[in-house]
N, C-alpha and C positions, 0 to 999 in steps of 0.2 A: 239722614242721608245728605241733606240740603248743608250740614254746617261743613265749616273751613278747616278742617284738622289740619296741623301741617304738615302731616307726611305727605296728604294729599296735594297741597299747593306747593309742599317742594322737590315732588315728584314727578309733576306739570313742567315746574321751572327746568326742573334739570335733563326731565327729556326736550325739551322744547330747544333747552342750548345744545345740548348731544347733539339733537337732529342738524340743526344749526350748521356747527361746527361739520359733520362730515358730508351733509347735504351742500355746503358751501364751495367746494373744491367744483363741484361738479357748472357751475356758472363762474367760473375764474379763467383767462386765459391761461395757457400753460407756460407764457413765460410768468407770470404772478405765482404759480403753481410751486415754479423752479426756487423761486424767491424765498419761500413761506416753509418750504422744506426742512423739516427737524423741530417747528413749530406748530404743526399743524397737522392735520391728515391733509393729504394731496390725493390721495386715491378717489378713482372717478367711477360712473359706471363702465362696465364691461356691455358693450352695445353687441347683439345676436348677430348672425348670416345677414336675414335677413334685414337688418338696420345698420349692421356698416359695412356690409360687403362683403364677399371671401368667397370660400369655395367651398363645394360639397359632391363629394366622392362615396361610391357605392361601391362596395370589397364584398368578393366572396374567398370563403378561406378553402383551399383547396383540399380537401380529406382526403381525396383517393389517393394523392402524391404522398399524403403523409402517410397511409397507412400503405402502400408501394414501399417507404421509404423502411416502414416501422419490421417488414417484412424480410426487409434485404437482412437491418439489425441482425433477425432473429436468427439467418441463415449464417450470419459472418460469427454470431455466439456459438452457436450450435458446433460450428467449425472449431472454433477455438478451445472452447471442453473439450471436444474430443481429442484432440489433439496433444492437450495440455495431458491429458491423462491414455496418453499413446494406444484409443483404440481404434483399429482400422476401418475407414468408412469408404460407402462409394455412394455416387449415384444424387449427392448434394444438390438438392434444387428447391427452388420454389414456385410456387405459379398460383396466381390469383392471394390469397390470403393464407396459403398451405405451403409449409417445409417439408419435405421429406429425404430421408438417410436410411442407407441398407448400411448396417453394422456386417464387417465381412465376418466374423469372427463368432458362431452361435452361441460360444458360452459366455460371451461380454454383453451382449446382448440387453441382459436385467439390469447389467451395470449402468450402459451406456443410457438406459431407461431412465435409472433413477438417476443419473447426471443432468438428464434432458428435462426431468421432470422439476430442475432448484430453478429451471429460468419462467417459471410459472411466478405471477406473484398475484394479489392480493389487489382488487382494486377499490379505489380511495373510498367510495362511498357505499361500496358492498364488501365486506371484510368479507363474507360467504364465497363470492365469485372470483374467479380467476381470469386474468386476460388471455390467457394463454389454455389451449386444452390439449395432450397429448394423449397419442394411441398405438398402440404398438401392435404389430402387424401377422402375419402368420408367416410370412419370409424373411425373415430377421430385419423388417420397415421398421421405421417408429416416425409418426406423423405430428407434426405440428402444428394446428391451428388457431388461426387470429379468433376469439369467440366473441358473439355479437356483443354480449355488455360490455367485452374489451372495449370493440371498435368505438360505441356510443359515445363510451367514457375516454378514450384519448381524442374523440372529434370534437367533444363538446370541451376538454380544456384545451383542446389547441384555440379552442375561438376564443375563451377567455383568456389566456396568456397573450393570442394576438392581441387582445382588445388594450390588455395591460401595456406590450409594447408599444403595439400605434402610439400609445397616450403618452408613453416617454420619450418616444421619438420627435413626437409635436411639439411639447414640452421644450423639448433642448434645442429646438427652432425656434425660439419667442415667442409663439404661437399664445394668445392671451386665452384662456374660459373655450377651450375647443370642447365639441358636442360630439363624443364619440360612444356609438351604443350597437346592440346588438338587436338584430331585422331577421326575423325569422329563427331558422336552425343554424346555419352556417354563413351567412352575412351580415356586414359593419357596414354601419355608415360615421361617416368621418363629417364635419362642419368646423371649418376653421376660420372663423372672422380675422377679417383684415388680411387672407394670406393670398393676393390676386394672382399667382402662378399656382394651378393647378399640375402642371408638370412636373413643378420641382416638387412639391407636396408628393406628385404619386412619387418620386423617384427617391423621397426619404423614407416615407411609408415602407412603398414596395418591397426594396433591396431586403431579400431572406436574413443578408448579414451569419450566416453560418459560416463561423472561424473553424477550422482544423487544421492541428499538425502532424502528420503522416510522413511516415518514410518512405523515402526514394525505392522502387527496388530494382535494385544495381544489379537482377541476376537475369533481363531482360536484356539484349539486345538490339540492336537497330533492327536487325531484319528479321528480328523476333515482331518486335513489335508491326514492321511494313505486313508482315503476315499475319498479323492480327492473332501470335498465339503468345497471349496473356495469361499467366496460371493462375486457377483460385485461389479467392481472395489477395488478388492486386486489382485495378484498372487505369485504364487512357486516362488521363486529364489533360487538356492544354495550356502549357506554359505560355503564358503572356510575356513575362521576362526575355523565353526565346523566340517565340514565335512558331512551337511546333507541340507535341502529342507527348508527355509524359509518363510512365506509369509508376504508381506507386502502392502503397499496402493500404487495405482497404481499413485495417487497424488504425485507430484514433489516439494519435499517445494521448493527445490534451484538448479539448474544445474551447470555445471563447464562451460556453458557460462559468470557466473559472475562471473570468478579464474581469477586476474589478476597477480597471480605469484604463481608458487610452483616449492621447490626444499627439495633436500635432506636434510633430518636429522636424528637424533635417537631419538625410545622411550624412557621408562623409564630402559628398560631392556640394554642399550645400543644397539639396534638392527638397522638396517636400516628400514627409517619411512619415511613420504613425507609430509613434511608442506606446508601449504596452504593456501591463503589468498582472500577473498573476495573484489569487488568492492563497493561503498557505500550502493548501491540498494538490493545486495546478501549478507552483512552484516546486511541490516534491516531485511530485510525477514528471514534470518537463527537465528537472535539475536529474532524476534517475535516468531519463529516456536518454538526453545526451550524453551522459557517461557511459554509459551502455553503448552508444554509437560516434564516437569519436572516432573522425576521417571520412564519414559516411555522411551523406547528402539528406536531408529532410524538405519537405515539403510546406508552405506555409499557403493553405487553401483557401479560398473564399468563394462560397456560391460555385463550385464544384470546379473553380477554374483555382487554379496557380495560381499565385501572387509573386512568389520568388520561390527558390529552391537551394540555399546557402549550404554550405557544408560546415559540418560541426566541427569546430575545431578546439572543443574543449566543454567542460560539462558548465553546461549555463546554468551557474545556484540561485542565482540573485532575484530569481522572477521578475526580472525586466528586459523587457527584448524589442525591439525595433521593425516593421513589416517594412519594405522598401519596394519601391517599383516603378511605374512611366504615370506618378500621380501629378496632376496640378495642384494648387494650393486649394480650389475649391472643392473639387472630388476628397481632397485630404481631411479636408474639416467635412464636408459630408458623409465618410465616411467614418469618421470621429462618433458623429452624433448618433449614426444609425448603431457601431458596436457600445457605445454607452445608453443605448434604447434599451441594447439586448437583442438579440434572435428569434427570428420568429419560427416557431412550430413547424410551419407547412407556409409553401408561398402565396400568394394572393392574384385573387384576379379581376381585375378593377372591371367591373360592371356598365357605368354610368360616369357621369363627372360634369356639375356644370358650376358656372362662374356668377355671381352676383356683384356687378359691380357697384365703384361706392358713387357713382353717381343714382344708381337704382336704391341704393342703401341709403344715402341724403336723401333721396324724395320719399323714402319710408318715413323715414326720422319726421320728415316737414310735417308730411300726413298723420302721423301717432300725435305730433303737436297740436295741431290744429283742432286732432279730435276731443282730446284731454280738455283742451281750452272751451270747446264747445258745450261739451258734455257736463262742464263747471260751471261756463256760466247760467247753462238751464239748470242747472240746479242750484244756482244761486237766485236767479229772477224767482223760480216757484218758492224758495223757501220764504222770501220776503214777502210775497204777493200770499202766501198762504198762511204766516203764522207773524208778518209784520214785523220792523225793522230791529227792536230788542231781539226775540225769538229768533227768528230768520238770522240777524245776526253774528248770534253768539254759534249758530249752526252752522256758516259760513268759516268762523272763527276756527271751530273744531274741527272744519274738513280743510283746510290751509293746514293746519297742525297732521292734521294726519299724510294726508301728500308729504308731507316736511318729512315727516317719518318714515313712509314709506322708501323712499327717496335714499333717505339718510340709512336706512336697514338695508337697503341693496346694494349701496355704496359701501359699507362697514363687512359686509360680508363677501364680498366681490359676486355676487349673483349676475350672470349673464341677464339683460332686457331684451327680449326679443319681441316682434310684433303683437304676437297673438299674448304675451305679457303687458302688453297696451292695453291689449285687451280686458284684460285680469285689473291693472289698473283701473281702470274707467269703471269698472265694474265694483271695484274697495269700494269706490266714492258714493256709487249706489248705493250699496249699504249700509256705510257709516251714515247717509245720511238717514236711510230707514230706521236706523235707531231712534236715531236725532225726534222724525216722526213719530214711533211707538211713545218717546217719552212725552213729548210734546201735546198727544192727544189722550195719554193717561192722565196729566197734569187739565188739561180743562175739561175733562167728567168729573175730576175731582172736586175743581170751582164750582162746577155748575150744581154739584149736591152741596154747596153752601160753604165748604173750606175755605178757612181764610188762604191768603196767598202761602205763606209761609209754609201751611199744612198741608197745600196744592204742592207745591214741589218737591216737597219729602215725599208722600205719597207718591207721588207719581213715577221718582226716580226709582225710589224702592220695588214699585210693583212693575215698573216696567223692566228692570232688569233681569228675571227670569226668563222672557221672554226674547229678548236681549239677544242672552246665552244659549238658550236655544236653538237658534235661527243663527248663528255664527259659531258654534260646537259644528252643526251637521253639515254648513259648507267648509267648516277644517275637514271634517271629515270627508267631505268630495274631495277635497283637494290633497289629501293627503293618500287617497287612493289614486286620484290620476298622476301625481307626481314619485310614485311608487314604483307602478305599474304603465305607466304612460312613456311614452320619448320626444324628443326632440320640441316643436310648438305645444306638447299637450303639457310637456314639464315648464317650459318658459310660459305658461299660462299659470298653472297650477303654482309653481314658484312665488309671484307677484298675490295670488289671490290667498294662501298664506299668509304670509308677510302681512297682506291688506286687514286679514282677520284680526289680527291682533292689535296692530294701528286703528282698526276701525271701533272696537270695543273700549278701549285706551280714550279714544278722541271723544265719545260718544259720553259715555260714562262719565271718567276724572274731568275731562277739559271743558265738557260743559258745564256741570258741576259747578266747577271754582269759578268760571267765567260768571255766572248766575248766581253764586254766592255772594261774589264783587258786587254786582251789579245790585242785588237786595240789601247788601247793606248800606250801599250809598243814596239809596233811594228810599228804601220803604213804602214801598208802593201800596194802591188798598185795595188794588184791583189789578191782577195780571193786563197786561196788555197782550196777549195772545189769543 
């Protein structure tokens, strides 16, 4: 075990410069940084909330709104089959989670049934169940209901599609290693290091961003509408553009589910404007819709208001289009980011929200320092004082090596450091050095039953290393269930104490090793000094 193979000493060497090399960025200033760029790695650590400051937001996702919402769908389809397929209904309504329709007509009736029964479909994770349950009635009813595994299953992807959103939205804000995860059944929390406005964060977050283009319906009046008599399937929306009450068809030609890029530009007035560009499938459909309505006014919706309301004056093929309205350049580009986030499900309802500033976040940093330091040097005084300046040493030697590593792995991987990852830190060091110790006191019972040196260190590496593995397999194993199953401080803990396992085995193992190789064949010693 004791000899110097070289894979071993140039697998030392060559982690030792690795670590080196992307551990080194991290104590450079950043105009050095700027300098060295195309040469080197520059990337640094990603420091947590809690260590360089930002904000942390508590979201609830609103279910009841989305299944309100999922509900209306049901009633505006249900409309539309029957319709399409010209049979007469009355009595259109919904109320709480339930559609119901009187078919006038009793012998259409099994029709209208098995028409009402194709909007039933198949949910993702139970092929068996259906979101949709229908029942048909003794007076020519047929009932519609939202069914409980439905609702479970569109509440619980709506939180994960939020959760995907939020994280794209953060993302296209600069936002560095945000901590966004899921708190319960139906709330997020969000952590964004470095991002010191809490407001503007909720106000990217938040915005639902639901894009629709909807026709005008032109068969409304003004004093239709002052009398608030709106026919089904249209409603009120308010025009921003004018400053008054619109109404339009409650039919979706196209959503901003099929926007596969928008950013800023100008109209014709040179003003801030937001071009926009369709997928193949929301280019056919928008490119039919207008052809179909040429001379006739459309709606471009956002978050259930108007944006503008342009008239067609030609079938738009090209899947490119323009949203115009009373935007500043900043509203333009934030509104950029949140429709290339994507839409969120259901809206949110911001819980909590508080600020960690980076002066609170430097004196974390000073304190993580300080302890790191502390925590090294008592265990650099015991290891000397206990196993004497070769021993102690070369233990010293291998816990620098391994810090180095650590350091350099979190760096290489962009891993967020957070506090309680100080913590996980401090704690590597503990271990790697316990190794250091199992070897060290395996090696003099060995001496002490008479082994020459030579035969004291082979022995001892060898039989200490079961032991070793052991005892750092079962804390991967903690760690790899809190970092699984844990969030937020328990994953920035469990993260660093990973990491630690493998640098600490590494250091303990090889780098003492070779150091102690070196050191026995320059010496020859007759008698361990340990």
């Amino acid at each position: 075990m004791i000899n110097l193979s070289r894979w071993k000493v140039g697998l030392v060497i060559a982690a030792v410069l690795l670590g080196t090399l992307f551990a080194l960025p991290n104590f450079l200033p950043a105009s050095v940084r700027d300098q060295v760029k195309g040469y080197m790695p520059t990337q640094i650590l990603n420091l947590g909330l809690d260590l360089q400051g930002g904000s942390y937001l508590l979201l609830e996702v609103d279910t009841d709104a989305l299944i309100t919402e999922k509900t209306t769908n049901l009633t505006e389809d249900a409309r539309m089959r029957l319709n399409d397929a010209k049979i007469q209904f009355s009595g259109l309504a919904s109320k709480g989670t339930t559609v119901t329709v009187r078919i006038t007509d009793p012998t259409r009736v099994q029709e209208a049934f098995n028409l009402l029964s194709r909007l039933a479909t198949p949910l993702p994770k139970n092929p068996s169940a259906r979101d949709i349950d229908i029942q048909r009635g003794n007076d020519q009813t047929i009932t519609l209901s939202l069914t409980q595994d439905g609702i479970r299953s569109v509440s619980a992807l709506a939180v994960d599609t939020s959760i995907e959103t939020i994280r794209r939205r953060v993302d296209n804000i600069g936002t560095k290693e945000p901590s966004i995860a899921r708190q319960g059944i139906n709330r997020i929390t969000v952590e964004a290091p470095g991002e010191s406005d809490p407001e503007q964060l909720k106000k990217i977050i938040g915005q639902t961003a639901k894009l629709t283009f909807q026709m005008v319906d032109e068969t409304v009046s003004p004093a239709d509408l002052a009398a608030n008599r709106i026919p089904p399937g249209s409603e009120a929306l308010m025009d921003e553009s004018m400053g008054r009450p619109l109404v339009v068809r409650k039919a979706v030609l196209v959503s901003g589910n099929s926007l596969t890029k928008a950013s800023v530009g100008t109209d014709q007035y040179n003003r801030p404007a937001i071009d926009f560009a369709f997928n193949g499938d929301g280019a056919t459909k928008f490119g039919n819709a207008t052809a179909r309505n040429i001379g006739k006014r459309f709606a471009i919706i956002l978050d259930g208001r108007i944006v503008s309301a342009p008239t067609i004056q030609g079938a738009i093929t090209g899947g490119h289009g323009q949203i115009t309205g009373s935007f500043t350049a900043r509203e333009a580009s934030d509104l950029v980011a949140v429709l290339n986030g994507g839409a969120l499900p259901a809206p949110l309802k911001f819980e909590s929200q508080r600020t960690v500033g980076a002066e609170l976040g430097a004196d974390a940093v000073h304190k993580g320092i300080i302890s790191t330091i502390i925590a090294f040097i008592t265990i650099v005084v015991f290891m000397l004082l206990a196993y004497g300046f070769v021993f102690g040493g070369v233990s010293i030697a291998a816990l620098l090596v391994n810090l180095l590593l650590i350091i350099a792995s979190m760096t290489a991987f962009q891993a967020t450091l957070t506090l309680p990852g100080v913590a996980g830190l401090i704690l590597s060091l503990a271990v790697a050095v316990d190794a250091n110790v199992l070897i060290y006191e395996r090696i003099r019972d060995e001496e002490r039953t008479g082994h020459k040196p030579i035969a004291a260190l082979d022995v001892g590496f060898s039989r200490a290393l079961v032991s070793i593995l052991d005892a750092n397999i079962t804390s991967l194993i903690a760690a790899l269930i809190m970092f699984v199953f844990g969030a937020g401080p328990v994953r920035g803990f469990a993260w660093t104490l990973m990491i630690g396992v493998f640098t600490s085995v590494f250091s303990a193992i090889l780098v003492s090793q070779v150091l102690l190789g070196w050191w026995y064949r320059a010496t020859k010693p007759k008698k361990l000094p340990i």
